[in-house]
Phi, psi and omega in degrees: 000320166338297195299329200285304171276356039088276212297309183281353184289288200319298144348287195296283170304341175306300209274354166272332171283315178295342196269339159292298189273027170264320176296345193238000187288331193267351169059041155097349210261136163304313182279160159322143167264126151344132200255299178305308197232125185297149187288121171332134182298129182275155195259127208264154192254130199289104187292138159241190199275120203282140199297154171274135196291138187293148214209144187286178209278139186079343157136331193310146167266047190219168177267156205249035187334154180215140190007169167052339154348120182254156202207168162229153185209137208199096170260012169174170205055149164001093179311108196242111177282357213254005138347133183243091180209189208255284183256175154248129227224107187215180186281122179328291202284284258257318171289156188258132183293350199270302239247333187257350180272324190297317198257048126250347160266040204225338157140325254245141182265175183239123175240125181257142194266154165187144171291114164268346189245004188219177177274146110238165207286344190259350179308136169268354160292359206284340170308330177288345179291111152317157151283333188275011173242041182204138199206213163350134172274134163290114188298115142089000167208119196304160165058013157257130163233155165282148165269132177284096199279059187207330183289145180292328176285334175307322200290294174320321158288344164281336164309300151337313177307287152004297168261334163311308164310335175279314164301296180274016148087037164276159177254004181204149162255166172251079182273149224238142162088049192224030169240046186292315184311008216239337206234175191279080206244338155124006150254175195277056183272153185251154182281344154301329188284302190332296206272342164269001159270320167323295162311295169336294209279352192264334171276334154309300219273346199289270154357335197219029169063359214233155179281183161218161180240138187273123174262122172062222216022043199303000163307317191261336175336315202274343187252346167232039187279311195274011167243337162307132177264343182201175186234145180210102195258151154231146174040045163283343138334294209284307157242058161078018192239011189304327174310323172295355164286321200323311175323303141337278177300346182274351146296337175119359201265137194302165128225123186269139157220142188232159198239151165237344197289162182307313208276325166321304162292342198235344148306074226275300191322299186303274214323320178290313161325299173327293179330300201274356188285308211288328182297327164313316187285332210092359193263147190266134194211115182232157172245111193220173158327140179284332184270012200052032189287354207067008176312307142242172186209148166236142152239134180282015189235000000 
């Protein structure tokens, strides 16, 4: 009998304790608790991620100038900075890594120039050129000769350059004179030798972060817009050839061009015709000196 009354006591607290903790389930919380759907894992909130630094077009890591890009370009005399534009076009050898980091810490990028097709007598590498890869004087500029650009010590030494460019921390070259095959240079070159040098210096300079701009070689424009990062034109105006650019601007890619002619400089009628033709086109259009010094300057942007 014990055992017997016992039993329903035990019963009774059970049923009082389920009956406690079915009432306390809700913490205070107003809505129903569900019947139907077991209670949800509660959900961590995603941290977030820190953003990716933005990268020129196509993943490259070198500067991409783009259409319209405004510039200035000064290869001799007292180096005048105070220009308000987006790059500068300046001389390799002649400029100071001191001097090329102040006008990049100013925003503005640096494009360093050097001759790739030709000798010059003033250089401090000019000792390093075989003779047999130096030939025909460049019409109208003393102390240049064409380069056999097929020799291997021409490459290596333009590689050097490369890294010189690389050392003072530009971000893009000009290499000047990569239209030999074009001219009277006293070697037998072809427009393959052309374009495979071409080619040569624009995956260097690539290899070593830095852009490059196809100087002139308007021939060559529609088969090397896509190893070139810019165009760096003189007097497709003066003679008639802005169209052989067009492949450029239709990639998005700057073309810096510079004009010389007289009626451009001493005409305000003519220059402003220049302007809206070169702005129409997409082209960065300055009016400058033929030795570049900065004696003067127009710019059409």
């Amino acid at each position: 009998m014990t055992n017997n009354l016992k039993q329903p006591s035990l019963f009774i607290i059970i049923f009082a304790v389920f009956l406690l903790t079915a009432c306390g389930s809700n913490n205070g919380n107003t809505e129903p608790a569900s019947t139907n759907n077991p209670q949800q894992p509660e959900q961590l909130q995603p941290q977030p991620q820190p953003q990716p630094q933005p990268q020129p077009p196509g993943g490259k890591n070198w500067y991409q100038p783009t259409v319209g890009t405004t510039w200035q370009w000064q290869l001799s005399g007292q180096l005048n900075t105070s220009y308000a534009v987006d790059v500068y076009d300046i001389d390799l050898f002649d400029t100071s890594r001191q001097k090329i980091a102040e006008i990049q810490a100013t925003g503005r990028k640096v494009i360093c120039y050097f001759s790739a097709g030709s000798w010059e007598n003033w250089r401090a590498d000019k000792d390093d050129f075989p003779l047999a890869a130096l030939d025909k004087n460049l019409d109208g500029w003393p102390g240049e000769k064409w380069l056999d650009i097929r020799n291997n010590t021409v490459r290596q030494i333009m590689m050097q350059r490369l890294d010189l460019a690389q050392q003072k921390s530009c971000d893009a070259i000009e290499p000047d004179n990569i239209d030999g095959y074009t001219n009277n240079t006293g070697f037998n070159l072809t427009a393959n030798n052309q374009l495979d040098y071409n080619r040569f210096l624009a995956e260097e300079a690539h290899k070593r972060g830095l852009s490059i701009g196809l100087k002139n070689d308007l021939d060559q424009v529609a088969e090397l817009v896509n190893d070139f990062d810019f165009s760096v034109n003189e007097q497709c105006h003066e003679y008639n050839e802005c169209n052989l650019l067009k492949p450029f601007v239709d990639a998005g890619k700057a073309v810096f061009n510079a004009e010389y002619k007289s009626n451009y400089v001493n005409d305000v009628q003519v220059r402003q015709q220049l302007c809206t033709s070169s702005l129409n086109a997409g082209l960065s259009t300055l009016i400058l000196p033929l030795n570049l010094d900065d004696s003067f300057r127009f710019s059409c942007n």
